[in-house]
C-alpha positions, 0 to 999 in steps of 0.5 A, a space after each residue: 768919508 767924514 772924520 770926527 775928532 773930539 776936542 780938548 779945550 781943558 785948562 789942567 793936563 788932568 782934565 785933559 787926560 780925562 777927557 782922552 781916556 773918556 773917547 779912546 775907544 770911540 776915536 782914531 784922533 784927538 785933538 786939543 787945543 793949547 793956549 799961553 794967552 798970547 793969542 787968546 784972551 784965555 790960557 788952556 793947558 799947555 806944557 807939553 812936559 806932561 806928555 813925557 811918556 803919556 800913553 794912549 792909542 790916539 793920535 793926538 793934533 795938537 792946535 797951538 793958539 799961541 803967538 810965535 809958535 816957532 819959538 815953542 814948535 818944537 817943544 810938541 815933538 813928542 809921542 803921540 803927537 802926530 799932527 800939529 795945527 798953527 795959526 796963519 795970524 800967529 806965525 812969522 816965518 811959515 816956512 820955517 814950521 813947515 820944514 821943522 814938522 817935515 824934519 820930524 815927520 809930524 803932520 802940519 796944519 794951517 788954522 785961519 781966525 774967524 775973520 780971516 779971509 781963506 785967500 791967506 792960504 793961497 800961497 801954502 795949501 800945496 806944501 801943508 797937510 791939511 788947513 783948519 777953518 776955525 769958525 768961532 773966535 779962538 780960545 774959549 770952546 761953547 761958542 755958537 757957530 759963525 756961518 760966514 765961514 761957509 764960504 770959506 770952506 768952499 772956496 777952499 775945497 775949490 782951491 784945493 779938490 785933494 786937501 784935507 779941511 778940518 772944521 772947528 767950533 761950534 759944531 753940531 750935527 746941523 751946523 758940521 753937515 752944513 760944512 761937510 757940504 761945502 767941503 770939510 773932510 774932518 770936524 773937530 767938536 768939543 762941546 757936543 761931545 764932552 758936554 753930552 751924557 752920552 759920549 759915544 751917541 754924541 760922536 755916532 751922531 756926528 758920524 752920521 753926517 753925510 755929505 751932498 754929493 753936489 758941491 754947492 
C-alpha cells in the first residue's frame, strides 16, 4: 500500500498552517520541510516554537535541511511530531540522532541528497525507521524530477525487502508510479497537491498509483 503525504515547503508558519488545515481531511501525515540556509541556498520556516500547542489531527514528519541538526534535534520534539527526517550529507554524529529520537519515541529517518549515492545508507538502514531519497536538489519545491534516482530506489528496496522508502520532489502521478515500481512505499509531494485547484482530486490522483507486482 502507497502512502501519499502532502508536503509543506512554506517560508511563513502561517502558510504552513494553511497549508495543513487545507489537507487534514485527505491525510493521516504531513509533511514539511524546515530550512536555516545552512543546507540549502534557501530559508523555509523553521521555528519550532510555533508548534507550542499547535492542534491537528495529523502527524506531522518533520524534514530538517539544515547542517548540524544534532544541535537543534531536540527543539522538534514536540506534539504532533512524530517523525523526524535528516540528511545523511548533514549529520556528524548519526548515532547520536538515532539514540536521541529513540529516547522520545519519534520515528527517525535518513534523507540522501540528489547526488548521493544510496550505498551511504548501508551501515544505517537496520537501525532507522525509513530512508528518504530526495530526487531534486534540496530546498526549493517546483523542481522537475531527476530520474537517475530510479536506481537508487531499487537498490534500496534490494537492500532492505522490509523498509519504508519515502520518495520527495518532483513528484507527479507518472514520475511517483516510476517509484513506486522500483520500491517506494511512501510519496511525499508539494506542488501537485498544493498547487492544484482541486487538493482532494490531486491526492486521490496520487492514490491511484499501483505498483507492478514484478520489481524491475
Amino acid at each position: 500500500m502507497v502512502e501519499i503525504i502532502p508536503a509543506i515547503n512554506s517560508k511563513t508558519w502561517d502558510d504552513a498552517v494553511s497549508k495543513i488545515r487545507k489537507v487534514e481531511p485527505y491525510a493521516n501525515w504531513v509533511h514539511i520541510d524546515i530550512a536555516d540556509g545552512t543546507f540549502t541556498p534557501n530559508t523555509l520556516w523553521h521555528n519550532s516554537l510555533d508548534l507550542v500547542g499547535f492542534q491537528t489531527n495529523l502527524k506531522l514528519e518533520i524534514h530538517m535541511m539544515e547542517d548540524d541538526p544534532e544541535e537543534r534535534i531536540d527543539h522538534w520534539f514536540l506534539q504532533p511530531v512524530k517523525r523526524i527526517i535528516v540528511h545523511w550529507e548533514a549529520v556528524r554524529d548519526m548515532d547520536y540522532i538515532i539514540e536521541e529520537c529513540r529516547k522520545e519515541k519519534v520515528e527517525i529517518g535518513i534523507a540522501i541528497a540528489d547526488l548521493t549515492s544510496w550505498t551511504v545508507l548501508r551501515q544505517y538502514i537496520n537501525k532507522i525507521d525509513m530512508v528518504q531519497v530526495l530526487c531534486v536538489p534540496a530546498g526549493v519545491s517546483g523542481q522537475g524530477f531527476h530520474g537517475h534516482n530510479l536506481l537508487k530506489i531499487r537498490h534500496l528496496r534490494k537492500l532492505c525487502p522490509h523498509c519504508t522508502i519515502e520518495v520527495d520532489g518532483g513528484m507527479t502521478p507518472e514520475t511517483a508510479g516510476e517509484c513506486v515500481k522500483m520500491g517506494a512505499n511512501i510519496v511525499a509531494a508539494a506542488s501537485y497537491i498544493f498547487g492544484s485547484k482541486d487538493i482532494k482530486k490531486a491526492i486521490e490522483e496520487l492514490q491511484s498509483i499501483e505498483a507492478d507486482k514484478h520489481r524491475l
